[in-house]
C-alpha positions as CSV (number, residue, x, y, z in Angstrom):
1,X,31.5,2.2,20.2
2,X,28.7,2.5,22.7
3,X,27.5,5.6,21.5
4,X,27.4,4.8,17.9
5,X,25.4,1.7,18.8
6,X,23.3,4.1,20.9
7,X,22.3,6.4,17.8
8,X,21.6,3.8,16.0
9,X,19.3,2.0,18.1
10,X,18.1,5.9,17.8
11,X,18.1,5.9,14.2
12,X,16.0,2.3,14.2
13,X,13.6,3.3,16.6
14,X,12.5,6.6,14.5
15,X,12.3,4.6,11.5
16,X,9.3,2.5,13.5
17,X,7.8,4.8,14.8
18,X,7.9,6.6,11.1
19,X,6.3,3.0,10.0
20,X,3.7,2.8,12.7
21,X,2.5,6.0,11.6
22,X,2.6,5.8,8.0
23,X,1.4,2.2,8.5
24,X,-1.9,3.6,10.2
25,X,-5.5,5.6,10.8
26,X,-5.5,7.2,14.4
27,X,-9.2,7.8,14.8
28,X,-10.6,9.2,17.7
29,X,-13.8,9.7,19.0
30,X,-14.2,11.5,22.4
31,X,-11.4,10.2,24.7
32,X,-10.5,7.1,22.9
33,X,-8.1,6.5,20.1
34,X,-8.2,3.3,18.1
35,X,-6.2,2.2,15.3
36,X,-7.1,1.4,11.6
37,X,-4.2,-0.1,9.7
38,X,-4.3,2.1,5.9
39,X,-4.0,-0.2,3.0
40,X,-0.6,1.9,1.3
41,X,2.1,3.8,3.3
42,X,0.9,7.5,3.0
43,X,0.0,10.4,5.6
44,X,-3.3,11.4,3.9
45,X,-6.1,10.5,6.9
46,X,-3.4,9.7,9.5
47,X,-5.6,11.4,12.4
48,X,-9.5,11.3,12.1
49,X,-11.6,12.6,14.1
50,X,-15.4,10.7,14.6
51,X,-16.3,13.5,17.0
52,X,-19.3,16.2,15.5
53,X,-19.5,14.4,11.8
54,X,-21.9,12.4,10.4
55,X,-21.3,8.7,9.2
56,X,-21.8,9.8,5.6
57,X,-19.2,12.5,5.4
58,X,-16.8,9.8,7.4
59,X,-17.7,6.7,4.7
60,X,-17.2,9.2,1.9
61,X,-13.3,9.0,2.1
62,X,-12.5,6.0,-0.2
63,X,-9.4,5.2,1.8
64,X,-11.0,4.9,5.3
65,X,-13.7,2.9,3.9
66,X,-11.1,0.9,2.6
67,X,-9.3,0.5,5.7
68,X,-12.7,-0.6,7.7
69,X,-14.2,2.5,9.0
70,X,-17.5,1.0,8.2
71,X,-16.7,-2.1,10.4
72,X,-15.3,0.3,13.7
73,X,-18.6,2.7,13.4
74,X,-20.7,-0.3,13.4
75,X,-18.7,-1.3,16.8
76,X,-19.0,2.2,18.0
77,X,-22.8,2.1,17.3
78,X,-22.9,5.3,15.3
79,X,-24.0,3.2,12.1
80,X,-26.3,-0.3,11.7
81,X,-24.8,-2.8,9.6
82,X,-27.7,-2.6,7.2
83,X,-26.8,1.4,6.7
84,X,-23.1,0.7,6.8
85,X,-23.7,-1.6,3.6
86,X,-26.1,1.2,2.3
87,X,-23.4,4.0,2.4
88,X,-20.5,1.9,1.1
89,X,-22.4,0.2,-2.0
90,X,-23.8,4.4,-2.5
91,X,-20.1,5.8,-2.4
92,X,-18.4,2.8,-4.6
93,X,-21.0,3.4,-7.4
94,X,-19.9,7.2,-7.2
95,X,-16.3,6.4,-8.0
């Protein structure tokens, strides 16, 4: 009995961590990591990278502007708000 109660505390614990990351965007930039949560379960932009790109390559993906890249480069200083607004009015005329 224990040991089916054991895999399936296995089993559950999987499944969350499957969740967690289908659930979000792992961006990093240098040593740090921080967490976007995606707006639909998927794996597409699961781990991002800031490091050696520009702002504008990063707020062309619809789904990380979506999920507040905008807001976190702003944070990080790499953008102003007044260019974050720029870039994101720019890329939603695009679409």
């Amino acid at each position: 009995m224990k040991q089916r109660l054991k895999q399936y505390l296995l089993i559950a614990l999987a499944a969350a961590a499957v969740y967690f990351i289908l659930d979000n965007h792992f961006v990093f930039k240098k040593h740090n990591v921080y967490l976007l949560q995606k707006t639909t379960l998927n794996l597409h932009d699961t781990f991002v990278s800031l490091d050696n790109k520009r702002p504008e390559t990063i707020m062309e993906n619809e789904d990380l502007r979506d999920a507040g890249i905008g807001d976190l480069m702003v944070e990080l200083e790499m953008l102003t708000e007044e260019r974050k607004q720029q870039l994101e009015s720019k890329f939603a005329l695009e679409e």
